[in-house]
N, C-alpha and C positions, 0 to 999 in steps of 0.2 A: 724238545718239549714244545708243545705248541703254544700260541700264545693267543688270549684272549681277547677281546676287548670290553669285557666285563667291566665294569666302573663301582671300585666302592662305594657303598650307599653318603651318602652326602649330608647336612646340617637335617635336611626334609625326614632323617633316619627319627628325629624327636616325636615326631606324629605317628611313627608307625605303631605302637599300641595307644594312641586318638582313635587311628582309622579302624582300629579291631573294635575297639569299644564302640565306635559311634556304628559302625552295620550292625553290630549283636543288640546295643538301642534301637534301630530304626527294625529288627524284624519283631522286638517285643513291642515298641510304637505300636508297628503294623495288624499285630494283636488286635493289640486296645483299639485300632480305629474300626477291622470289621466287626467286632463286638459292638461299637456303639453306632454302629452305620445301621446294621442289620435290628437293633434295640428299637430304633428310632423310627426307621420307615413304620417299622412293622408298628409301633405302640400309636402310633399318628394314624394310620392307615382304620387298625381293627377299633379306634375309639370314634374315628369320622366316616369314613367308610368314604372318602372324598380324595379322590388320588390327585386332586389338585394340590390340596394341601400336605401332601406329600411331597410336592414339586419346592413349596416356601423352604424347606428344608436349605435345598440348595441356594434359592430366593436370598435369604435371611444372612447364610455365611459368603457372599459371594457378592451382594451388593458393597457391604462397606468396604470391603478390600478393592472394588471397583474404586471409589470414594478416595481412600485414604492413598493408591498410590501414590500419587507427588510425594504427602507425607511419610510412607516408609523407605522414600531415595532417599527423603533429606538426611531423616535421620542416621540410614546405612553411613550418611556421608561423613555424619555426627560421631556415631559410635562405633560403627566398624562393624561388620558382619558377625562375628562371633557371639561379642556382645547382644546384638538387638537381637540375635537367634534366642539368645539364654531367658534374656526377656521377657518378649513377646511370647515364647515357645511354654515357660514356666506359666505366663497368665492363663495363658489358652487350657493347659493339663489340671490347673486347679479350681477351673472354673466346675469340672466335673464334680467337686464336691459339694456345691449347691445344686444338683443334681439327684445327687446321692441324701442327699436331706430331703427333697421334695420325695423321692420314692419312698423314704421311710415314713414320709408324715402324710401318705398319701393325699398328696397333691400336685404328681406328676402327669400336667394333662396335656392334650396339647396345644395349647394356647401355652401354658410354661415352658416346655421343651422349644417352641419356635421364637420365642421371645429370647431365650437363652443361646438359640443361633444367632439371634443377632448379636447379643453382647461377645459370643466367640466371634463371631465375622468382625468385628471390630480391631479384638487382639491380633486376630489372624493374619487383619489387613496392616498393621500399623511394621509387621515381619515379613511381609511380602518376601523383602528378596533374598533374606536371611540366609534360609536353605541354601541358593545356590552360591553365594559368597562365600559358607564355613566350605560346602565340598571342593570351591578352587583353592583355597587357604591350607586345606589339609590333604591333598590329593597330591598322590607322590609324581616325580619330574617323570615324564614318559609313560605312566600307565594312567594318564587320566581315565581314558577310556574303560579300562579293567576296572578301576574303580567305580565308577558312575556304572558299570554293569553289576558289579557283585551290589551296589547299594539299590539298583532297581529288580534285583530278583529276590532280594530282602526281604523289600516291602510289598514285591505282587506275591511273593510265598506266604509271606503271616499275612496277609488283607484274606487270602482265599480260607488260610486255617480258620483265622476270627469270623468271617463269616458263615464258616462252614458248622464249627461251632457255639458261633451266636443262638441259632432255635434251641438248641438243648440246654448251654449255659442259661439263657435266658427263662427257660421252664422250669429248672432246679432250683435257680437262686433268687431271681426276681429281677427286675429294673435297675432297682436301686445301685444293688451289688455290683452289677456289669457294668455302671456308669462309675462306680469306684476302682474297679478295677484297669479302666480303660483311661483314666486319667492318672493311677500309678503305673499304668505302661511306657508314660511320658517322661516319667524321672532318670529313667536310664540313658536316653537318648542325649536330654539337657547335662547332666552331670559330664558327659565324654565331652561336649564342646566347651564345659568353662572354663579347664586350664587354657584352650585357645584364646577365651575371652579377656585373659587376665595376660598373656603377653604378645596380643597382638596388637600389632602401631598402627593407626588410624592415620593414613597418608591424605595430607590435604589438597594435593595435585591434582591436576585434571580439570576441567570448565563443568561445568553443571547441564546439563542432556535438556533436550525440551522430548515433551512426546509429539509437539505440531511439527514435530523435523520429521516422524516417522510417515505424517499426510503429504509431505510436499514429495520426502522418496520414491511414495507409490504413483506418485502425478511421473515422475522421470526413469520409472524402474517398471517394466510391465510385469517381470517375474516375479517381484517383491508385491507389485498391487494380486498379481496369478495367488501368490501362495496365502496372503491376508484372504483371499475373497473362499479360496478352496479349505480353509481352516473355518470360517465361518460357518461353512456347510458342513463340515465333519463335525462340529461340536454339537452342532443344532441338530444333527441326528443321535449324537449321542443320549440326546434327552429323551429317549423311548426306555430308557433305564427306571422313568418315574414312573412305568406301568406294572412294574415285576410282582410289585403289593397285591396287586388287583388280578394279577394273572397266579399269583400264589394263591390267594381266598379260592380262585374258581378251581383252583386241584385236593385242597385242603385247609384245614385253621391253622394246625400246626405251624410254628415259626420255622423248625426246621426246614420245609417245603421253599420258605421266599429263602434261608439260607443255600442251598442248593443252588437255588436260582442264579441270587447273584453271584455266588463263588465260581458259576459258569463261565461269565461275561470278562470274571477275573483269570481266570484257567486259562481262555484264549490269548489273553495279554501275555502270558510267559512264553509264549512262542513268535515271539515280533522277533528277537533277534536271531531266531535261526530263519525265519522268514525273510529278512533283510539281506541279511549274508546268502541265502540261497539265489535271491534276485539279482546278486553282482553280478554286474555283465552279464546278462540273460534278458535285461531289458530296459525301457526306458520308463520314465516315470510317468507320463502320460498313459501310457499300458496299464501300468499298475496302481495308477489312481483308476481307470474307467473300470478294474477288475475290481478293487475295494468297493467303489460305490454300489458297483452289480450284485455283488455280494450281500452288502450291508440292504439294501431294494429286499429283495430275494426272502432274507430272514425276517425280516418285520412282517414282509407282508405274509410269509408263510404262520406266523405269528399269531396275526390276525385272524389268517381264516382257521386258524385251530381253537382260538377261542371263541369263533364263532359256531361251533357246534358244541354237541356234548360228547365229553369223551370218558373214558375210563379214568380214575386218579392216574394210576400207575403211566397208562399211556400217555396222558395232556403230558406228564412232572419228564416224563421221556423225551418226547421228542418237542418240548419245549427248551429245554440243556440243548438236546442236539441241532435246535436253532439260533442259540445264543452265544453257543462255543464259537462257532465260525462269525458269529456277528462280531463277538469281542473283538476278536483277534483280526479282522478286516479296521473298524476303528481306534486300534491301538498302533495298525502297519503304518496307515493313512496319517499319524499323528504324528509317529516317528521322520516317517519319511518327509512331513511338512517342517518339524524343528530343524533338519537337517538343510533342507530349501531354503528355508531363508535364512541361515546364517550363514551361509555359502553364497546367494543372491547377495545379501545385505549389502550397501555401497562403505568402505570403509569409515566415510565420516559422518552417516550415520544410523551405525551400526548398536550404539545404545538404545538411541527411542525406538528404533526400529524391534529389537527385541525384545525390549519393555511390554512396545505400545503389541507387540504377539502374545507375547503373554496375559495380555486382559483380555484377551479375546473369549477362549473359554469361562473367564469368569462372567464374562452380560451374558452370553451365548447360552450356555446349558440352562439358569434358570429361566430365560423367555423361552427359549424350547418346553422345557420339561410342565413350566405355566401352560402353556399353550395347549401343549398334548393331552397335557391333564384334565382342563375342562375340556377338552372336547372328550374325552371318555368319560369324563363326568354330566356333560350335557347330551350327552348321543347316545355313542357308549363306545367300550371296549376294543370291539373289532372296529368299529369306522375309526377310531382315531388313528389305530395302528395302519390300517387300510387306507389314510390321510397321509400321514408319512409315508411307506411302502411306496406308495403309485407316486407323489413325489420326486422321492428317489430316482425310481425307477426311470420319470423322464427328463431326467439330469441323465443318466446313462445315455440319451437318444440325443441328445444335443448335437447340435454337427460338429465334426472334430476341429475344424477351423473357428471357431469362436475363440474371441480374442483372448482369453486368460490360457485356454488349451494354447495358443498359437505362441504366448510368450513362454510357455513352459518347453516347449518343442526347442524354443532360440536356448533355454535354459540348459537343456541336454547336451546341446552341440557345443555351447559355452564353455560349461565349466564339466563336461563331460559326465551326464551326473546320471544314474547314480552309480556312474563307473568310480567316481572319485574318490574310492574309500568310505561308500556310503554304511560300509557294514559297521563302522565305528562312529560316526559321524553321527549319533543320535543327541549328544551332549555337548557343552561350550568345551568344555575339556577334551574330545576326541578333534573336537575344528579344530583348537590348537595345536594337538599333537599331530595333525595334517599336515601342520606348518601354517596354516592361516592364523593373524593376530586378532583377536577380541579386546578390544581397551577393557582397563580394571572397573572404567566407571559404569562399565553392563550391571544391572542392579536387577533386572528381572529375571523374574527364577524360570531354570533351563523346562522348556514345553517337553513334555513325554506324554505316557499313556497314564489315566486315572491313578493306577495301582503305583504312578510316582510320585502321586500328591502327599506331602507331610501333615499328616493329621492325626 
């Protein structure tokens, strides 16, 4: 008889229906959030006709959590991940029904809705690191990795449904309804993590993290300062997201049309992880950053000059998708591939602020972008802003290949052998670990992925 080395499931066997509960909440979440993503641009958009102020959206939720991180370590430190998830997470879901009241007493306008991001960006911010704490907490011994995958194709499958659905939901029922409903998508999710809330111990060990440890690392670490500056840039391109409004009106009114649109940009993100695992040992990361950005060049500006003429509905809504599919999915590679850099660069002692201070990145990053782009299509127009980013991009591609952040990514390669190293799993703090590299408990910022991994 042969013999195994199979290991009976272990104490970690109590969370395994947590962990069924909490992915089956996080893809009805992911509902609720493209429902109210796609509700929003679009009702902010067709009442201003100002794709600036479509950009505050992100502005509004994304400043105070810039604001309050110190604040949501301490408290993680206070309450314990599970807890401040149930918290935090429960304020942010029922803020939607003051919402749901403003669209019934019609007075949903958007000065309301952006003022109400900020009072979300608030809750949102004080939860920061929530998320990633309950997934290492209930994330079974050996398959983090599988986990942290089944829970990101969760949330990029229901984001692409809700928003695929958002233009039609939103023309049958109204505002109001879709904003009730998208805040009862949130109660399934909170209810799976409270029995963790209620018997998890809050360990007071460990020294307290500064974020100025993560400035002194990048002065001593060239691949850590490579990967901060190359994150920079991917986020701030992702900000051409705030034009899809504006590129929807010129195809049609119908809400469906900017659904479409953005369920594009989401569709390309389900394919990072076969894209990842195809590049194993096929190449190096510097390749495969210079190919992301050429890419990401490429669609915007092709973008641009499609809205700079006049086209057919059917044609513009075509080969607009067929611009943003490969967009997406070039900035969700690009984003993978950077959370996997630097927590594999990170110096072990300090390896907190460091992935703290990565994680705020995208939060200043996409609202000054998406600010930015927006008046300029608002002040100019449409195609030059897009045609502003585009050529950008595109001479970031020409750059000489020895510039010095390329030149410490190159030592990066040879280093730690990357992205030979198991990069195919390596997108998560839980796949580093099962690498065998250790992460201290007191990492408090939530794991960097692609859009479609954001908890909202």
């Amino acid at each position: 008889m042969a013999v195994t080395d199979t290991q009976p499931p272990t104490v970690d066997d109590t969370y395994v229906e947590i962990r069924r509960r909490y992915i089956s909440g996080l893809f009805i979440q992911g509902v609720g959030g493209g429902l109210i993503s796609l509700t929003s641009s679009y009702l902010i958009f067709q009442q201003t006709g100002r794709v600036a102020l479509v950009a505050l959206i992100v502005v509004m939720t994304n400043v105070p959590q810039l604001l309050l991180a110190p604040v949501a370590n301490r408290l993680a430190h206070r309450l314990g991940g599970p807890k401040l998830y149930v918290l935090s997470w429960s304020l942010t879901y029922s803020l939607n029904l003051i919402l749901f009241v403003l669209g019934l007493t019609g007075h949903l306008t958007a000065f309301t809705l952006l003022s109400w991001y900020l009072v979300q960006g608030v809750t949102m911010g004080i939860g920061t690191p929530a998320a990633g704490l309950v997934r290492t907490e209930i994330s079974p011994p050996g398959d983090s990795s599988g986990f942290n995958a089944a829970a990101t194709r969760a949330i990029a499958s229901a984001t692409m449904i809700g928003l695929l659905l958002g233009g039609a939901v939103l023309a049958v029922v109204g505002p109001a309804w879709v904003y009730l409903a998208a805040g009862l998508s949130g109660v399934p999710v909170v209810l799976a993590v409270r029995p963790v809330s209620r018997t998890y111990v809050v360990s007071g060990s460990g020294g307290r993290s500064r974020l100025s440890d993560a400035r002194a690392a990048q002065r001593t670490h060239p691949e850590v300062r490579a990967a901060f500056r190359f994150a920079v840039i991917i986020f701030i391109l992702s900000g051409y997201a705030v034009t899809i409004p504006s590129i929807a009106t010129r195809i049609g009114d119908r809400a469906i049309i900017q659904s479409v649109l953005q369920a594009a940009g989401v569709f390309g993100g389900l394919f990072v992880v076969v894209g990842v695992r195809y590049i194993h040992r096929r190449s190096s990361w510097v390749a495969v950053q210079r190919i992301c950005v050429t890419v990401i060049a490429v669609c915007i500006l092709y973008l641009g000059w499609v809205a700079l003429r006049d086209h057919q509905p059917i044609w513009y809504l075509a080969t607009a998708v067929l611009a943003i599919v490969p967009l997406g999915f070039s900035l969700n590679l690009d984003t993978a591939i950077l959370n996997g850099a630097i927590q594999i660069a990170a110096p072990v002692e300090a390896r907190a602020p460091i992935l703290t201070a990565f994680a705020l990145i995208p939060v200043a990053a996409v609202p000054i972008s998406q600010v930015i782009i927006g008046n300029l299509a608002d002040l100019v127009s449409l195609p030059f802003a897009l045609a502003v980013v585009g050529g950008l991009t595109l001479i970031l591609v020409l750059v000489p290949h020895r510039t010095a952040a390329r030149a410490a990514f190159t030592a990066l390669d040879d280093a730690h052998l990357f992205p030979e190293s198991g990069l195919s799993g390596a997108m998560t703090i839980g796949a580093i670990e099962a690498a065998g590299l250790t992460i201290p408990d007191q990492v408090l910022g939530p794991e960097i992925a692609g859009v479609e991994e954001r908890e909202i």
